[in-house]
Biopython code that builds the backbone (N, CA, C, O; Angstrom):
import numpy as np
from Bio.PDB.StructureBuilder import StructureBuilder

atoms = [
    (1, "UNK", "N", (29.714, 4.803, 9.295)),
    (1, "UNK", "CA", (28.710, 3.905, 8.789)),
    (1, "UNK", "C", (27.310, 4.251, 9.295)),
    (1, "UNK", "O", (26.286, 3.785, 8.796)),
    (2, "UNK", "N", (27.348, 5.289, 10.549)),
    (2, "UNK", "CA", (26.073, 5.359, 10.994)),
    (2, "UNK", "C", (24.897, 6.160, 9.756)),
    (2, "UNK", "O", (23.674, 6.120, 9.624)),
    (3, "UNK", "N", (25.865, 6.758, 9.108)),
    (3, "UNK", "CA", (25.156, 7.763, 8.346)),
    (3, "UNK", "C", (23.905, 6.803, 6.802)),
    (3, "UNK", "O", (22.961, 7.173, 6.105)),
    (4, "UNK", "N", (24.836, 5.298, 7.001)),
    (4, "UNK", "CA", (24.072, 4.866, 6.351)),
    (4, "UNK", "C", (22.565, 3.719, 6.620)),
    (4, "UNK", "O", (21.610, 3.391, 5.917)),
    (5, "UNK", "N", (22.957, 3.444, 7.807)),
    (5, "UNK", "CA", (21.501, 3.189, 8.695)),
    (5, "UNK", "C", (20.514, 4.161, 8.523)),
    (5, "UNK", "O", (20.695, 5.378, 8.510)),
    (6, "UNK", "N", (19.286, 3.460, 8.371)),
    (6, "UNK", "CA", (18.278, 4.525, 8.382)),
    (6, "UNK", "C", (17.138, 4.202, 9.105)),
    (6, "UNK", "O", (16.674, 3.069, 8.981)),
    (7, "UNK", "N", (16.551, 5.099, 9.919)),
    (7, "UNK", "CA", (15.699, 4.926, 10.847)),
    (7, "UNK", "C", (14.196, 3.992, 10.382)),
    (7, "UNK", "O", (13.595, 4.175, 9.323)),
    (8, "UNK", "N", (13.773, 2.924, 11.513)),
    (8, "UNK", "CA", (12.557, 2.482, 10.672)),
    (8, "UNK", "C", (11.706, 2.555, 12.065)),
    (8, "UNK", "O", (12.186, 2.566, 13.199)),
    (9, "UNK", "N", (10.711, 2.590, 11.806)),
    (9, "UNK", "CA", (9.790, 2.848, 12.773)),
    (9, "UNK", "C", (9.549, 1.665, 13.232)),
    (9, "UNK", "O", (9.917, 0.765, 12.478)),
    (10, "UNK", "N", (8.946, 1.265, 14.435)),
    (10, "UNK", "CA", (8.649, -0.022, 15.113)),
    (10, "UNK", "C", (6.792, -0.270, 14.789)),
    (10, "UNK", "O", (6.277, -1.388, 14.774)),
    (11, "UNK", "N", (6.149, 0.819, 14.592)),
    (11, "UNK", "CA", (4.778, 0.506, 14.277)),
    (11, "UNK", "C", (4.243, 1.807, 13.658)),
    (11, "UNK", "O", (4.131, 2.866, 14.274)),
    (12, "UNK", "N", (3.879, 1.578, 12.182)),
    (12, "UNK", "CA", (3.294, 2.826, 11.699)),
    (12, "UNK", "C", (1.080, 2.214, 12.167)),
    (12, "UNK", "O", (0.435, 1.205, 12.454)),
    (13, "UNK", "N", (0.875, 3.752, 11.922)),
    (13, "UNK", "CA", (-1.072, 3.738, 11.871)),
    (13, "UNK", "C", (-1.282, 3.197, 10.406)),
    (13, "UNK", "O", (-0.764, 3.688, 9.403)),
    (14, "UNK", "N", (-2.220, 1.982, 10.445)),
    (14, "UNK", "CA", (-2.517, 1.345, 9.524)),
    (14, "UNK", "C", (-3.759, 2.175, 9.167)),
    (14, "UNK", "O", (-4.133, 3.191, 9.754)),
    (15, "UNK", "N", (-4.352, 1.567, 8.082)),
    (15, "UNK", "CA", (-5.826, 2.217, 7.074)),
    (15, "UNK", "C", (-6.959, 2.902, 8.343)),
    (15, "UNK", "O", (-7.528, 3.959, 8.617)),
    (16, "UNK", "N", (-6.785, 1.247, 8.939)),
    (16, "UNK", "CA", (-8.169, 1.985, 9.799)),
    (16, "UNK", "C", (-7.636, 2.312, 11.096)),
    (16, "UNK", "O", (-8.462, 2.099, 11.983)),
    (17, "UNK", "N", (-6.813, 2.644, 11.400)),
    (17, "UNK", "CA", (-6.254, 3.648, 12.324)),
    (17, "UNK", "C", (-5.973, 2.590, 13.615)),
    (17, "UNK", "O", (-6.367, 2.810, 14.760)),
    (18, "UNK", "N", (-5.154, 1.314, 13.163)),
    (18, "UNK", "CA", (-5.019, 0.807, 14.205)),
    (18, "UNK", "C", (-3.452, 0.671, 13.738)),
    (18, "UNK", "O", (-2.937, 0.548, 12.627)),
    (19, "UNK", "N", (-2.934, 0.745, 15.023)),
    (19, "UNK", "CA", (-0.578, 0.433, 14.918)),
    (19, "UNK", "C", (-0.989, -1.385, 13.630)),
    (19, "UNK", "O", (-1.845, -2.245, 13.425)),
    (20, "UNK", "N", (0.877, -0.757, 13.022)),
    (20, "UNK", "CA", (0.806, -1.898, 12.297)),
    (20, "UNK", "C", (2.216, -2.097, 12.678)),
    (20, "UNK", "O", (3.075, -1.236, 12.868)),
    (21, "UNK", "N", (2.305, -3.359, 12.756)),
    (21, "UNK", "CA", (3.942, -3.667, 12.972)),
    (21, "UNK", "C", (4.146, -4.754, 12.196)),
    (21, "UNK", "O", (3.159, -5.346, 11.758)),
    (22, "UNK", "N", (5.852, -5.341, 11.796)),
    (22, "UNK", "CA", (5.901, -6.009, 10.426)),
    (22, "UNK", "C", (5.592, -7.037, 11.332)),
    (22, "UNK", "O", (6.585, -7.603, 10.874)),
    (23, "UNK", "N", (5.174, -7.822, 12.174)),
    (23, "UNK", "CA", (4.113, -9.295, 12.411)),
    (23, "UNK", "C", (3.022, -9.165, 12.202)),
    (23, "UNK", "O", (2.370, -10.202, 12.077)),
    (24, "UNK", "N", (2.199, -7.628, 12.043)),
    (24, "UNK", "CA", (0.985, -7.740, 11.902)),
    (24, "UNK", "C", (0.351, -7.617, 10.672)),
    (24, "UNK", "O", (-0.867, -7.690, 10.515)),
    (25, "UNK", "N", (1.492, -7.358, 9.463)),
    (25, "UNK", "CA", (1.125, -7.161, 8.396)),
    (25, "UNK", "C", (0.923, -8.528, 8.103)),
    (25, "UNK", "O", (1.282, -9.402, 8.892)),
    (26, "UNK", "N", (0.193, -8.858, 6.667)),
    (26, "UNK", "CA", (-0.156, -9.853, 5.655)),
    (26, "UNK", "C", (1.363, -10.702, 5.942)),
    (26, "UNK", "O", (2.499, -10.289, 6.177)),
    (27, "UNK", "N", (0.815, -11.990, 5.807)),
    (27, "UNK", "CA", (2.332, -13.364, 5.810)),
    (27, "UNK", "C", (3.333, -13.032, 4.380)),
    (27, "UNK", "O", (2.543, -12.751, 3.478)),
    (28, "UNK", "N", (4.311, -12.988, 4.027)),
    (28, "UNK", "CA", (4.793, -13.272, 2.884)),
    (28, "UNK", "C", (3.996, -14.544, 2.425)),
    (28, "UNK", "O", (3.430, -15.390, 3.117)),
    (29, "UNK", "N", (4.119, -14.433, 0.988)),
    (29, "UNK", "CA", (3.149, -15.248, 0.319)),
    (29, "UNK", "C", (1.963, -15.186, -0.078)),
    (29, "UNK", "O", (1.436, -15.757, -1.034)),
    (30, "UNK", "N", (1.423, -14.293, 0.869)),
    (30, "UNK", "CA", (-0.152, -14.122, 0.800)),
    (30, "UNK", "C", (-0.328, -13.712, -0.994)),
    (30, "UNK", "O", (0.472, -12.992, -1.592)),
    (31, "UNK", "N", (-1.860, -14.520, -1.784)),
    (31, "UNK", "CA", (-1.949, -14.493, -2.965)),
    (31, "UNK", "C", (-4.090, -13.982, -3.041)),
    (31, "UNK", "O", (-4.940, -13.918, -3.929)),
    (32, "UNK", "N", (-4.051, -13.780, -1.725)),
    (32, "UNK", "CA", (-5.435, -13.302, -2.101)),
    (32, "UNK", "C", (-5.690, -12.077, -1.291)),
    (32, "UNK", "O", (-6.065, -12.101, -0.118)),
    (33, "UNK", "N", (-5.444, -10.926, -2.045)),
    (33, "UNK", "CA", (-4.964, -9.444, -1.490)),
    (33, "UNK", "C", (-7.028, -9.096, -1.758)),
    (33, "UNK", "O", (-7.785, -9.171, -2.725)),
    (34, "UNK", "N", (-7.151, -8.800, -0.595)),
    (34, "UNK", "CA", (-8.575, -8.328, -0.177)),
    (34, "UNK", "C", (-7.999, -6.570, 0.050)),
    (34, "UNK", "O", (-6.823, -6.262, -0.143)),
    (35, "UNK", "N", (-8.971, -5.656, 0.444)),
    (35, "UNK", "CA", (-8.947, -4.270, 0.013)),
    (35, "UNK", "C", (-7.854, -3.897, 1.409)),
    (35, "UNK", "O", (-6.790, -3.280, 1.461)),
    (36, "UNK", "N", (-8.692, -4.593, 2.461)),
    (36, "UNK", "CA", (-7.747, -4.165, 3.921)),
    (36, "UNK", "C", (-6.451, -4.571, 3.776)),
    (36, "UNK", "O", (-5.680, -3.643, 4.022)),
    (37, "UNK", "N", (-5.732, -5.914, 3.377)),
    (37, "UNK", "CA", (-4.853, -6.117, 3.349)),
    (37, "UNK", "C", (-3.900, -5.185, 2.496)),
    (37, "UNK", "O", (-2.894, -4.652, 2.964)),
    (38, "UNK", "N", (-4.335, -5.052, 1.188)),
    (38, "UNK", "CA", (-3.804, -3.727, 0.349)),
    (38, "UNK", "C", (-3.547, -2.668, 0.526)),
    (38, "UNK", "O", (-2.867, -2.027, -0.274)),
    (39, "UNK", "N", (-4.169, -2.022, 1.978)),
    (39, "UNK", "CA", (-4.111, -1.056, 2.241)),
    (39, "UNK", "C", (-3.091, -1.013, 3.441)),
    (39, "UNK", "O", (-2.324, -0.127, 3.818)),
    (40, "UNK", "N", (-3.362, -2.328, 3.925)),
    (40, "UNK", "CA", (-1.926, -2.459, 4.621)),
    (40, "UNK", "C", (-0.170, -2.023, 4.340)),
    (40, "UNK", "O", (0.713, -1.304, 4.808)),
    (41, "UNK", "N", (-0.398, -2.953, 3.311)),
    (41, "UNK", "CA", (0.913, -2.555, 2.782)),
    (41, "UNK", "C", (1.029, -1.770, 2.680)),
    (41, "UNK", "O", (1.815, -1.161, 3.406)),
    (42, "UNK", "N", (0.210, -1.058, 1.518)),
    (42, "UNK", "CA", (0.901, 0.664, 1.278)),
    (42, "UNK", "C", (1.224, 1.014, 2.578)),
    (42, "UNK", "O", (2.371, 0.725, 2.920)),
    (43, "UNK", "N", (0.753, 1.377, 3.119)),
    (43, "UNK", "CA", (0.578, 2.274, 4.997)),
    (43, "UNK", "C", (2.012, 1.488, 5.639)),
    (43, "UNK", "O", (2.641, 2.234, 6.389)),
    (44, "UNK", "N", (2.564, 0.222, 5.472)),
    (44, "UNK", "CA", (3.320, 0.094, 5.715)),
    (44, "UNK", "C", (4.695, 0.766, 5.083)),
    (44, "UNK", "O", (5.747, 1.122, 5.613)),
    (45, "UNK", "N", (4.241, 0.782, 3.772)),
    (45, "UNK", "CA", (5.865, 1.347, 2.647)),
    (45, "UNK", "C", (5.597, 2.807, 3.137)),
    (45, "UNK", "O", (6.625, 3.279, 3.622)),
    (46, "UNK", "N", (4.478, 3.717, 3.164)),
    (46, "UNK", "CA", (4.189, 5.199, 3.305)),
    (46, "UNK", "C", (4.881, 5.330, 4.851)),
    (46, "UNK", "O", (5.627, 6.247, 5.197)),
    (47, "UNK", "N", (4.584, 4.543, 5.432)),
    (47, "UNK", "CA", (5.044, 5.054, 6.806)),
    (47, "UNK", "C", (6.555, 4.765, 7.214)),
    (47, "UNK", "O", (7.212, 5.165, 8.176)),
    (48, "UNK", "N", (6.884, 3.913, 6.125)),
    (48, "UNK", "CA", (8.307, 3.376, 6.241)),
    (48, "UNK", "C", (9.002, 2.073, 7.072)),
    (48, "UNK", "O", (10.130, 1.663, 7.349)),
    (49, "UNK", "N", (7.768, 1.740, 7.261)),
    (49, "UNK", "CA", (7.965, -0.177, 8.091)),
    (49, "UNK", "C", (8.486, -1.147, 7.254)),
    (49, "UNK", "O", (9.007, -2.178, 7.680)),
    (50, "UNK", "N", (8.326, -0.754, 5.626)),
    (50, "UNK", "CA", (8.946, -1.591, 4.560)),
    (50, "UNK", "C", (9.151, -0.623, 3.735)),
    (50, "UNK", "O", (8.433, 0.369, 3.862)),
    (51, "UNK", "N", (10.219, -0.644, 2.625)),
    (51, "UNK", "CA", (10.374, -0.122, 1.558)),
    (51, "UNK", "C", (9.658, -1.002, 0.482)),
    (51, "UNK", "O", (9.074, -2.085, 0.530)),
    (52, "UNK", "N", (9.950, -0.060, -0.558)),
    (52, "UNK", "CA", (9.118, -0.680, -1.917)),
    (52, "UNK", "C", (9.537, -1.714, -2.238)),
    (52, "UNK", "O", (8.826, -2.718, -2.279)),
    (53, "UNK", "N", (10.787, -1.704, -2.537)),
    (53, "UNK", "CA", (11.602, -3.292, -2.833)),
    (53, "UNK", "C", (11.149, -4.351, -1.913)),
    (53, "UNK", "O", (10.609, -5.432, -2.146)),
    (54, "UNK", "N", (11.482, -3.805, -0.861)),
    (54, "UNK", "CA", (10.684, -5.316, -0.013)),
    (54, "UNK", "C", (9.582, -5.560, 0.359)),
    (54, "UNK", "O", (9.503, -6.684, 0.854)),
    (55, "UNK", "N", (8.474, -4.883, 0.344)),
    (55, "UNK", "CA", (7.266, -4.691, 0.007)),
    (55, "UNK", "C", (6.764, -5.915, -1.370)),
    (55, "UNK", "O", (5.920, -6.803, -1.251)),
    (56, "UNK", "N", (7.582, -5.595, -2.610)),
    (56, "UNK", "CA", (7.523, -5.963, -3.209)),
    (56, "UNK", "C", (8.292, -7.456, -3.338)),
    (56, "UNK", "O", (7.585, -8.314, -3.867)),
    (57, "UNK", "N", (9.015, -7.687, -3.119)),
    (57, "UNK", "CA", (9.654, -8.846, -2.519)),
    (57, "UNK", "C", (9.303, -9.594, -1.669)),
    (57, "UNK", "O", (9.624, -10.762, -1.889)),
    (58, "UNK", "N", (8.788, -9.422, -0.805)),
    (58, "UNK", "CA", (8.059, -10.394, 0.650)),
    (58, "UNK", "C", (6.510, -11.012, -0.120)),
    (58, "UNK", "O", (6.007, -12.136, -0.109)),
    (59, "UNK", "N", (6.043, -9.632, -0.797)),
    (59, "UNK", "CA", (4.424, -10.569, -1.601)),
    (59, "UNK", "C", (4.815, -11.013, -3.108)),
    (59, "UNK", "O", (3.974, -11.261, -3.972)),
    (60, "UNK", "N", (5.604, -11.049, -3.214)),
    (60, "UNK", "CA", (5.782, -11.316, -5.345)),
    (60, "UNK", "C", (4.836, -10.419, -5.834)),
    (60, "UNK", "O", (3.787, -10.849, -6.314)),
    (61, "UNK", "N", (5.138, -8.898, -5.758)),
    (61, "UNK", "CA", (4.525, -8.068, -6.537)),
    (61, "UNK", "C", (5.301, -7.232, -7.480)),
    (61, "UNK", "O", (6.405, -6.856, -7.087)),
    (62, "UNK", "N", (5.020, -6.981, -8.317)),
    (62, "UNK", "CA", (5.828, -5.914, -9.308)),
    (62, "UNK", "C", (5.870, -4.720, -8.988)),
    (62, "UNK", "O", (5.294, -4.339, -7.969)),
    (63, "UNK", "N", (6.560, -3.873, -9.788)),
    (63, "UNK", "CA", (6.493, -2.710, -8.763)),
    (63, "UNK", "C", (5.218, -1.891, -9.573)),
    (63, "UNK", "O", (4.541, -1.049, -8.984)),
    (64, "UNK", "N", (5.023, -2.206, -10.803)),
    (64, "UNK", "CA", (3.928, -1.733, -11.911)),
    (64, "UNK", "C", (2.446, -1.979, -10.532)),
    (64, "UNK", "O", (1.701, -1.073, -10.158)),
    (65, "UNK", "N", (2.412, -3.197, -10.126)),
    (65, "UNK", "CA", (1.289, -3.322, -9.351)),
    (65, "UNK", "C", (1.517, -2.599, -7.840)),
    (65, "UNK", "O", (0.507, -2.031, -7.425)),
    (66, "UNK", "N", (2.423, -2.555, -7.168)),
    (66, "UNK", "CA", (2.184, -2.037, -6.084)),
    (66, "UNK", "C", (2.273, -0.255, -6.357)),
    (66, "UNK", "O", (1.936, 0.355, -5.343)),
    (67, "UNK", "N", (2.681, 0.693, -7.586)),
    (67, "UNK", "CA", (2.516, 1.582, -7.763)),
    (67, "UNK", "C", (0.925, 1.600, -8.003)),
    (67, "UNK", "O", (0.359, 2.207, -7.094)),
    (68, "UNK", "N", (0.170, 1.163, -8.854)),
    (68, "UNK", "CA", (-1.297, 0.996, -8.692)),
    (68, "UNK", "C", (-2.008, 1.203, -7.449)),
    (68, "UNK", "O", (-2.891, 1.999, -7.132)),
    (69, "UNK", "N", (-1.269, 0.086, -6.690)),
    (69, "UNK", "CA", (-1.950, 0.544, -5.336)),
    (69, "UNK", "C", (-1.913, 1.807, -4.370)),
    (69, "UNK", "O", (-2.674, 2.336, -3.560)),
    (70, "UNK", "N", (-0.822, 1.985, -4.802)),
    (70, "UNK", "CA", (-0.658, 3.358, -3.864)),
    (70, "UNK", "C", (-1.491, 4.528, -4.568)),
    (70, "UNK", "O", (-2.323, 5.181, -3.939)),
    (71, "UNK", "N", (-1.165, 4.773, -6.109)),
    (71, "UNK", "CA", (-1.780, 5.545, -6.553)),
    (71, "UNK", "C", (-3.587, 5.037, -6.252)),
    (71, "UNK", "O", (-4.430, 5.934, -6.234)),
    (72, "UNK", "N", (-3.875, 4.055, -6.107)),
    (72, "UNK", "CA", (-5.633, 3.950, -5.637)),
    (72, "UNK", "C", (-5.898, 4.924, -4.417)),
    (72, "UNK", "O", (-6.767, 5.769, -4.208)),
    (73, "UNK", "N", (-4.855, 4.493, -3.725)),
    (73, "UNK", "CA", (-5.347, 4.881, -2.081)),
    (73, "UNK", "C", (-4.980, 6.496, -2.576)),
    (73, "UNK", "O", (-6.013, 7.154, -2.696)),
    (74, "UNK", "N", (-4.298, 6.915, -2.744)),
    (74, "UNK", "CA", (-3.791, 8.130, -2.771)),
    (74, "UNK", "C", (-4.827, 8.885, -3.534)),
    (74, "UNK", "O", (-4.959, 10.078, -3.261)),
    (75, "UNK", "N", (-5.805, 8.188, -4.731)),
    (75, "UNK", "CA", (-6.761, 8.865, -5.643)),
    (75, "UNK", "C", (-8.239, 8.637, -4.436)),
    (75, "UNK", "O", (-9.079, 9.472, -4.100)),
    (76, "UNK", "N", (-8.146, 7.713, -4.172)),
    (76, "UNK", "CA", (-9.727, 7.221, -4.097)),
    (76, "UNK", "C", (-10.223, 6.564, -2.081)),
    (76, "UNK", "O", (-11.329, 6.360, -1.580)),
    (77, "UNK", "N", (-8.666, 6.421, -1.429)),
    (77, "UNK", "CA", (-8.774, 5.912, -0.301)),
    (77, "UNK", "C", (-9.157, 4.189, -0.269)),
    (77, "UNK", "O", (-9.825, 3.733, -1.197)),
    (78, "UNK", "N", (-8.901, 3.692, 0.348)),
    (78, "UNK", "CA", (-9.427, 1.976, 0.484)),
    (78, "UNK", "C", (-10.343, 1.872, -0.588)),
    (78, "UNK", "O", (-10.000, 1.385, -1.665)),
    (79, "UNK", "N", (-11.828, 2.422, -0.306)),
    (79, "UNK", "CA", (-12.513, 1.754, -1.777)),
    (79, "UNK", "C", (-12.034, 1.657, -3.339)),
    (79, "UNK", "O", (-12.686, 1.206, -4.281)),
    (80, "UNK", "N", (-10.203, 2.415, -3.356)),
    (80, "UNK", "CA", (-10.023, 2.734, -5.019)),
    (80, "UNK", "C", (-9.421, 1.598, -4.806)),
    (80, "UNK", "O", (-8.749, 1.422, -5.822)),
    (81, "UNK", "N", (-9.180, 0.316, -3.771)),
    (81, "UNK", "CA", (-8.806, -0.735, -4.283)),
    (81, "UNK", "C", (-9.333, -1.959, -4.364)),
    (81, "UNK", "O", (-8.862, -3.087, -4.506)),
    (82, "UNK", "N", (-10.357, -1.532, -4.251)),
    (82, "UNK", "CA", (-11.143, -2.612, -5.031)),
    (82, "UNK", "C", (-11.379, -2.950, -6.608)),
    (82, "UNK", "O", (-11.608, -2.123, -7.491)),
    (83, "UNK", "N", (-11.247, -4.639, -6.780)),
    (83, "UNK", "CA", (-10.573, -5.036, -8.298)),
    (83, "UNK", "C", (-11.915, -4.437, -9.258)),
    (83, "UNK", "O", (-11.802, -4.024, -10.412)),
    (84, "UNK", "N", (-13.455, -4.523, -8.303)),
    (84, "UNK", "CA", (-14.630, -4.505, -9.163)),
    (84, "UNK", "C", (-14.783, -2.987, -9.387)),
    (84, "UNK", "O", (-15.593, -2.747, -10.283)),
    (85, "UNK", "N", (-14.129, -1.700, -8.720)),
    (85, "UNK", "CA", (-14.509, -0.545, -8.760)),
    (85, "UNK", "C", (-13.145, 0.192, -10.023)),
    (85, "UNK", "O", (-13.517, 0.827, -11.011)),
    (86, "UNK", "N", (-12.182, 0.034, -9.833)),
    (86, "UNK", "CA", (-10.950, 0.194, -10.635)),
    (86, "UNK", "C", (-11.302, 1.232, -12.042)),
    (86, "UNK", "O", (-11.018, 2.430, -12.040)),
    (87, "UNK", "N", (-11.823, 0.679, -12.964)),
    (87, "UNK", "CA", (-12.594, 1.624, -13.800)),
    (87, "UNK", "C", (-13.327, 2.463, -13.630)),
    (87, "UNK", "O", (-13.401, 3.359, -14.472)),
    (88, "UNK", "N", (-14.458, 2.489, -12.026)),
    (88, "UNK", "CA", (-14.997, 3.462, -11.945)),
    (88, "UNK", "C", (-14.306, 4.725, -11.148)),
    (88, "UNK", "O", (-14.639, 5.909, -11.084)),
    (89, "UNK", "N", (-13.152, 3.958, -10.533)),
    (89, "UNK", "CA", (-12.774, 5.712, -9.471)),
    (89, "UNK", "C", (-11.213, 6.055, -10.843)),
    (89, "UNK", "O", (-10.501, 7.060, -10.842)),
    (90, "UNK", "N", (-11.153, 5.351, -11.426)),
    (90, "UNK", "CA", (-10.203, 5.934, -12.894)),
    (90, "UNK", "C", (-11.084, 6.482, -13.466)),
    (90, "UNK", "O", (-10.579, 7.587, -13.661)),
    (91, "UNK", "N", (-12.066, 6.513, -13.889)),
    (91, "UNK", "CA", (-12.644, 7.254, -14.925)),
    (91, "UNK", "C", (-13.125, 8.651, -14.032)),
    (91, "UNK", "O", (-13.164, 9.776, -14.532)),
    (92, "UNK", "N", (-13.530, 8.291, -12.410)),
    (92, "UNK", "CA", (-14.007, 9.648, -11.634)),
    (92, "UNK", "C", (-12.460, 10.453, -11.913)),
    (92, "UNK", "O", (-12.262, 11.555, -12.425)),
    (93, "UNK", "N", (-11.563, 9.541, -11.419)),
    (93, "UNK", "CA", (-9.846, 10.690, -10.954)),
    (93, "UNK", "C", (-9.870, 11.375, -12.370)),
    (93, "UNK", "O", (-9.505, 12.550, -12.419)),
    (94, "UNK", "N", (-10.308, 10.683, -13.645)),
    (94, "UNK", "CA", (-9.791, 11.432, -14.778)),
    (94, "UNK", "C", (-10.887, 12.598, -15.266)),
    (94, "UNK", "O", (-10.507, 13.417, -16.103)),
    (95, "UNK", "N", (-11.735, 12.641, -14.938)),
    (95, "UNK", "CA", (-12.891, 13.517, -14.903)),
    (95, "UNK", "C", (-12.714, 14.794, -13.747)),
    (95, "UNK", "O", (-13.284, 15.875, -13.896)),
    (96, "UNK", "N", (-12.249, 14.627, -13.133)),
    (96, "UNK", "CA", (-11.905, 15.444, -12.030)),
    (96, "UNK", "C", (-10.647, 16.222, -12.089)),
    (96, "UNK", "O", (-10.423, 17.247, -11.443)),
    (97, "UNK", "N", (-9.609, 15.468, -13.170)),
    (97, "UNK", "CA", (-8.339, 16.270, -13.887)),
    (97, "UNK", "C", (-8.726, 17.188, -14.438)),
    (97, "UNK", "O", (-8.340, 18.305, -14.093)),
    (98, "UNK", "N", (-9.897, 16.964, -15.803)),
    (98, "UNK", "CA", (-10.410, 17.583, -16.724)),
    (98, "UNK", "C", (-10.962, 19.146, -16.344)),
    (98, "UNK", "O", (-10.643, 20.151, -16.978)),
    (99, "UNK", "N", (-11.640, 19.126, -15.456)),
    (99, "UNK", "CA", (-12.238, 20.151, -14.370)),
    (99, "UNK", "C", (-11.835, 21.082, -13.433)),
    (99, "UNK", "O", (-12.673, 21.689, -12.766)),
]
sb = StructureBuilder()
sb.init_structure("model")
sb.init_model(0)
sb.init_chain("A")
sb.init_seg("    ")
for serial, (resi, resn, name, xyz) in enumerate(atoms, 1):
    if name == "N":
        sb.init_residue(resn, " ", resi, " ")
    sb.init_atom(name, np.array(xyz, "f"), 0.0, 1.0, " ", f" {name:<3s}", serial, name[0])
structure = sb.get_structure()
């Protein structure tokens, strides 16, 4: 059975380079996702402190939206998740395909 345990880390490096551990992330529930908090999570699922499912499960997110997020950070870093910039670092990432 050991083979099906899988290792989880006790504290991954969050956005701005401080340890994150699952008390220090966002409460389940939380409904007003600001850029830091967003970036939390991901950094939590990337580093493996949560998987996607429960990631997605602990905030009531879809997985359509928390793929968004990752793909922000992954295109654009913290500022691609912001709700007011969204069109502008999509239209930079797709301009930058083109090229």
């Amino acid at each position: 059975m050991i083979e099906n345990q899988k290792f989880r880390p006790a504290q991954v490096i969050g956005p701005l380079g401080e340890p994150l551990t699952i008390e220090s992330l966002p409460p389940p529930g939380t409904t007003r996702w600001v850029v830091r908090r967003k970036a939390e999570v991901v950094a939590a699922v990337n580093g493996g402190l949560l998987t996607v499912d429960e990631a997605c499960d602990r905030y009531g997110l879809s997985l359509e939206e928390f793929a968004s997020w990752q793909r922000a950070v992954d295109r654009s870093g913290m500022p691609g998740l912001r709700v007011t910039r969204i069109q502008h670092y999509k239209s930079l990432y797709e301009r930058q395909q083109r090229y």
